[in-house]
Phi, psi and omega in degrees: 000123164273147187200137152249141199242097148292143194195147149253188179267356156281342189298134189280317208278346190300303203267013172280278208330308185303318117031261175296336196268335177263338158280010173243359180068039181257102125022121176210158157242123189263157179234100168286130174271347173266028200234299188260125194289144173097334180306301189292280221328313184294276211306333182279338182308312206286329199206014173083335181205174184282055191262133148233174347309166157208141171264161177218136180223107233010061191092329181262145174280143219176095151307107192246066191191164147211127182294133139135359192243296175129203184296156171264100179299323238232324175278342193290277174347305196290301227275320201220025153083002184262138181258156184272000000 
């Protein structure tokens, strides 16, 4: 599985996923968007607006978050084999 994390370092929720990925030992590669020229741009091309995180997990895009709720731990959960 490949996975890319777009993020910045201010971001809270950017920084709850990493969070799950390092307690369940899921492998990543981050994409700072205030870091790597080009980056917001590709994520507003990719999903309409400037939104993170967003993961790309073998090529698909996956917002792992709904504002105001927080991560989706249950789609997470599924996406990446952890069981509760």
């Amino acid at each position: 599985m490949h996975i890319l994390l777009y993020s910045a370092s201010w971001c809270r929720d950017c920084r709850a996923i990493k969070r799950y990925l390092a307690e369940h030992g899921v492998e990543y590669t981050e994409i700072d968007i205030e870091e790597t020229p080009g980056a917001a741009e590709l994520v507003i091309r990719q999903v309409g607006k400037r939104a993170i995180p967003q993961l790309v997990i073998d090529g698909e895009w996956f917002q792992p978050y709904r504002p105001g709720d927080g991560l989706l731990y249950d789609e997470l959960d599924q996406r990446f084999g952890v069981r509760a």
